[in-house]
N, C-alpha and C positions, 0 to 999 in steps of 0.2 A: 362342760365338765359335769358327769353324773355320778352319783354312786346306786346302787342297784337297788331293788324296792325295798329291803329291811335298810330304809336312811336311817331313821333312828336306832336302831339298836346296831349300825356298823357306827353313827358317829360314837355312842357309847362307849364303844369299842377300843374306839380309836381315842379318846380321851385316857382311858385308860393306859393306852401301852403309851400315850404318848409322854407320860407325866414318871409311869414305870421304866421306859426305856432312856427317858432324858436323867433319870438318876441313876440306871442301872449302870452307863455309860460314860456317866460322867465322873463317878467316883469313882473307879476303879484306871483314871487317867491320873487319878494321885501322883506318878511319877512324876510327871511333866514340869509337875510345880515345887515341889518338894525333893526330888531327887538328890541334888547334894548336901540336903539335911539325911537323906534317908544315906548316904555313901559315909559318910562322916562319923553320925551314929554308930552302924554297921562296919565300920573300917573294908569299905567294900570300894572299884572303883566306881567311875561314874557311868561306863558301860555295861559293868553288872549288873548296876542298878537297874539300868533299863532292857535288861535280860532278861527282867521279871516279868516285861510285859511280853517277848517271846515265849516263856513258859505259858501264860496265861493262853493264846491261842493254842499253845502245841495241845495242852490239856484238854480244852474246847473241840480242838478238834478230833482227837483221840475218841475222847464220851459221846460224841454227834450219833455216829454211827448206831452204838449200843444203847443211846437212847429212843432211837427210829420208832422201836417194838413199844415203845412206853407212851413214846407220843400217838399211835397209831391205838393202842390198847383203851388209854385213859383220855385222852384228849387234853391240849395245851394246857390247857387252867392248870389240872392237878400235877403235871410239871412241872409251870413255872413256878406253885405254888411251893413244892420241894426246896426248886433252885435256891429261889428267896430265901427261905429257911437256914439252908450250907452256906448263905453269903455270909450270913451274919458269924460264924464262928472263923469264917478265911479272914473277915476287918479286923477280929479281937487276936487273933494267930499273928497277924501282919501287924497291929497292935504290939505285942509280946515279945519281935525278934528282937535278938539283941545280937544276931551271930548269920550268915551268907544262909547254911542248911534250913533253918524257923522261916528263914525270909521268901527261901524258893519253896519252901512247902506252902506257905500262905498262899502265894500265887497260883499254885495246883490246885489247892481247895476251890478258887475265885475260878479258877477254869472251869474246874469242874461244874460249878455253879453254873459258870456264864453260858454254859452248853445249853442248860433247860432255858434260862432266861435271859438272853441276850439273842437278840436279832431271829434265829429260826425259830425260836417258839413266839416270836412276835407274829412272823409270818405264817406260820402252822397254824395260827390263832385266826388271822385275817383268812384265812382261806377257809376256815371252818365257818366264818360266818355267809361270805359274799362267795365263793368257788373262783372262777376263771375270772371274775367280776374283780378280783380282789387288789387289782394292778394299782387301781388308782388309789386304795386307801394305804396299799403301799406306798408310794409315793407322796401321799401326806404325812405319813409314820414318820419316813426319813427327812421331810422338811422340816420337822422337833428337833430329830436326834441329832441333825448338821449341827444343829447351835449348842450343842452340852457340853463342847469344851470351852465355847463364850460364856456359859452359865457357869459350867464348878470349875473354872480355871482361878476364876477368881475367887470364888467362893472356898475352894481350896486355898488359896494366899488370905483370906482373910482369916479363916479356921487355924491354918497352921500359923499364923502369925499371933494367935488368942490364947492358942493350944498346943501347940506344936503339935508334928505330923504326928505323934503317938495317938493323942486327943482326937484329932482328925479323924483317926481310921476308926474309933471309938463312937465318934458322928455317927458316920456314914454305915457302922452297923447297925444303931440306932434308926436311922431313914428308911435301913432296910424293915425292918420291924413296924415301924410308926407308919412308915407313906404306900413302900409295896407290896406290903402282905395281905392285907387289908383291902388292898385294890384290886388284887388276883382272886381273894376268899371271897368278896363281898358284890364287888361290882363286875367282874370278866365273868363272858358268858360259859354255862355249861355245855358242853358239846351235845347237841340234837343227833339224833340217831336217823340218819336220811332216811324216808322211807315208813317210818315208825308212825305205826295207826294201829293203836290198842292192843298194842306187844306184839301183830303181828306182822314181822319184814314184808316189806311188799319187793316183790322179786323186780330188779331191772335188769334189763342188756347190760353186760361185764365193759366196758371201755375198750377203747380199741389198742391191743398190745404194742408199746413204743418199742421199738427194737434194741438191744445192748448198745448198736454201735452211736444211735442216737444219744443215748445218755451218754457214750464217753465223752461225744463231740460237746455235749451245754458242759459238762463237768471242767472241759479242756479248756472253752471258752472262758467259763469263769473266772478259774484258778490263773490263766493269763492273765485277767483282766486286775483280778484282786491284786497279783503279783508285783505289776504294773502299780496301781493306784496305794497301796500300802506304803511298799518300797519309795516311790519317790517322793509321797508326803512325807514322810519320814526325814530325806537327807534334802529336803527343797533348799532349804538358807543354805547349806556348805553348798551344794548342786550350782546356787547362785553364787555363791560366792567365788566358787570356783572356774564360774567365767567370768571374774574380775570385777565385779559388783564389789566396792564397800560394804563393809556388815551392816551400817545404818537402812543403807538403799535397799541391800539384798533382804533385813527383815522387811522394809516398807512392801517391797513384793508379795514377798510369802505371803504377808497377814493378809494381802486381796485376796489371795487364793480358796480361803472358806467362802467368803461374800460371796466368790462366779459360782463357786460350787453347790450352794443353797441354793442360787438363783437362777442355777443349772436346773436342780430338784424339781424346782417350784413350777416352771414352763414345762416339762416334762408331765409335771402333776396336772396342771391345768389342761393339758392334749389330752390325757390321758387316756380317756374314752376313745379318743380315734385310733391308735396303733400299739401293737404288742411290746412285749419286750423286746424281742427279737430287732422290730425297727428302731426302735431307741437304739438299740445298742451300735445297728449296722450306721446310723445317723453320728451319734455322739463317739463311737470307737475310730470314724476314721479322720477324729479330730485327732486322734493322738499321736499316733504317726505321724500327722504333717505340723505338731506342735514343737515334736520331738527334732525332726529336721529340720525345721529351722533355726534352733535355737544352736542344734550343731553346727550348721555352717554361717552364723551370723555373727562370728568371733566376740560376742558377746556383748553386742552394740543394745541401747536401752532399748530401742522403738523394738526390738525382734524377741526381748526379753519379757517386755509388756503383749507384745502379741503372744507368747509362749504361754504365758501366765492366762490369758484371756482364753485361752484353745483350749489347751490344758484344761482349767479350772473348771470350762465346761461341760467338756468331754467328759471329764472323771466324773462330776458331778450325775449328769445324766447316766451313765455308765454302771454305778452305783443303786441305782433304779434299774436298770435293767438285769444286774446280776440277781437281784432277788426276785426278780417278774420272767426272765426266761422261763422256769420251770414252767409256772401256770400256762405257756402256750400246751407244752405234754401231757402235763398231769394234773387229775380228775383233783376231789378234796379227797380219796380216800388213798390215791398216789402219793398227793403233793407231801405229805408228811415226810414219808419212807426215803421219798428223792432228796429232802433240802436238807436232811439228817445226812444222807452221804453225801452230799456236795460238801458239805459243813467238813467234814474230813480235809482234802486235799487244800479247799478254801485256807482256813483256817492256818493249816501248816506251811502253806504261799505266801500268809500274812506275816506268819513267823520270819521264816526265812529272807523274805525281801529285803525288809532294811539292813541287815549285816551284812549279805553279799552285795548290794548295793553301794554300802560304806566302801565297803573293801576294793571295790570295782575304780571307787572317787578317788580313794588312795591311791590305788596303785597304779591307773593309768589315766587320771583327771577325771572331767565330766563326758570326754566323750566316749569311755568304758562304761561310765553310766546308763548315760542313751542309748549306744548302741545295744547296747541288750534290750533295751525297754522298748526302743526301737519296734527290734525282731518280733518282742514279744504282743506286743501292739498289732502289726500286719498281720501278724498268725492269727490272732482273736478274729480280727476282720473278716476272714478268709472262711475262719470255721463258723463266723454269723452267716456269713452267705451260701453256706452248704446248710445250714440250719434251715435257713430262708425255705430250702428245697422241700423241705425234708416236713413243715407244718401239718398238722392233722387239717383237714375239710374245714372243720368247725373254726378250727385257730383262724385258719386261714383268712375265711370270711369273715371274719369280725375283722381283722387286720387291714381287710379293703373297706 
């Protein structure tokens, strides 16, 4: 495991987003712990509640796009630097609801925030410092962020337990201010201008043009994948429970499920340096299909559920790492922006989406309306990695062998 010859100024780097993105991440899961304070309060139900965090990506996804030009113009820092700023007045807003309209606008604000500082402008960041190099410090990035709802899950029950959720969101605007304004202003690198020798551009070869239909195909890939991995982290315990798992057993399950996932990350991180996104993904995506079938025809037996859980956990986990490292096999540092700002769109709105049709899918027709979708959607991903596979620049290419 390498990282590329600015070591020190990418580990810097990476200290930074990884201390900004474990808070940026983790408070904003507020719901998780506090939700039937926050339904109660609000005279709201307990699915509303959690419709907040569907807004939060819709919004995310929405600004991606229209942010592309600003990341691309200004460079990450002075972005993320914005976002942080808007977070703090969506905590004091979200602070302030007392009625469903105050409570969904809060969560728009937070979207909109999360756009510039949440996840693509981490990666926008990393690619500015290290370019195609940037795989593996991704993959460290996300071995942090895995654990932010083991860090403020409880630190949120501790806070609202001190404070109630009001006080809480009151915090956490404070953190923004105090931990990652401060870390974006002072410590994140400014973006170097390639090329730049005493103001004047030194001319290079333009990158070689990736075709439209290549970019639908990573776009399609991902948005499966996210779809996939959102959605049934979301309904895991009803998912289990609904093949006849006790609620005790079926949480004892789930909570493995971050452990494989991190430790999914983490092997991934450590390879790192040997193979692309791309093989990550064709490696760890065509665990989920054969996780998903099993667990459909093994009427719910423990050893097939434990295997499920183990497949699963891993697959997603690696998975996870490859949707944000795709790009970098296509795209230069002066692409990669423009790309993970529209991936960030349809993303985003798959994240959304998942869990409710998912629910509805558990409801209406058990777990195996679940699966069978995720199923599908699982094979398809597979199918379109391996037409990707085809499809590598020269350069990708060779580094991937």
């Amino acid at each position: 495991m390498r990282f590329p010859k600015s070591d020190s100024r990418l580990i810097g780097v990476l200290l930074v987003l990884a201390v900004s993105q474990l808070v940026g991440w983790g408070t904003i899961g507020l719901p998780a712990i506090v939700g039937r304070d926050l339904a109660a309060d609000l005279g709201m139900s307990l699915p509303a509640v959690f419709a907040g965090t569907s807004v939060l990506y819709v919004s995310m996804g929405l600004c991606a796009p229209w942010l592309a030009r600003s990341f691309a113009r200004h460079g990450a820092r002075k972005v993320m630097i914005s976002g942080t700023v808007l977070t703090v007045p969506g905590f004091i807003l979200l602070s302030l609801a007392r009625e469903p309209m105050l409570y969904f606008a809060a969560w728009i604000v937070l979207g909109i925030a999360g756009s510039a500082t949440l996840s693509t402008g981490a990666y926008i960041m990393l690619n500015e410092v290290a370019g195609r190099q940037a795989k593996n410090a991704i993959g460290a990035l996300m071995l942090v962020t895995g654990l932010s709802s083991s860090i403020f899950w409880p630190t949120t029950s501790f806070l609202s337990g001190l404070l109630g959720w009001r006080g809480t969101c009151l915090v956490y605007a404070a953190m923004m201010v105090v931990i990652n304004l401060p870390l974006y202003a002072f410590f994140a690198p400014r973006r170097k201008i390639v090329g730049d020798r005493g103001g004047e551009p030194v001319k290079s070869s333009p990158p070689p043009t990736i075709p439209r239909s290549t970019f639908s195909l990573v776009v399609a890939a991902i948005t499966l994948n996210a779809f996939v991995n959102f959605g049934i982290g979301a309904i895991m315990i009803e998912l289990l429970r609904a093949e006849g798992l006790p609620p005790a057993q079926a949480l004892a399950f789930g909570s493995m499920l971050g452990v494989i996932q991190v430790s999914a990350r983490g092997l991934d991180f450590l390879g790192g340096g040997r193979w692309d996104g791309i093989t990550t993904g064709l490696v760890a995506g065509t665990a989920l299909p054969i996780a998903m079938l099993l667990l459909m025809t093994s009427e719910g037996a423990t050893w097939a559920v434990a295997a499920f859980i183990l497949l699963y956990g891993a697959g997603s986990g690696a998975m996870a790492v490859a949707r944000a490292t795709i790009p970098l096999v296509f795209y230069d540092q002066t692409e990669f922006a423009k790309a993970m700002s529209m991936i960030a769109l349809p993303l985003n709105l798959a994240s959304a989406v998942s869990p409710p049709l998912l629910v509805g899918l558990l409801t209406q027709f058990g777990s195996r309306g679940a699966l069978g979708l995720t199923f599908v959607c699982s094979c398809a991903t597979v199918l379109i990695l391996v037409l990707l596979g085809r499809r590598r620049p020269q350069v990708a290419a060779a580094a991937a062998t």
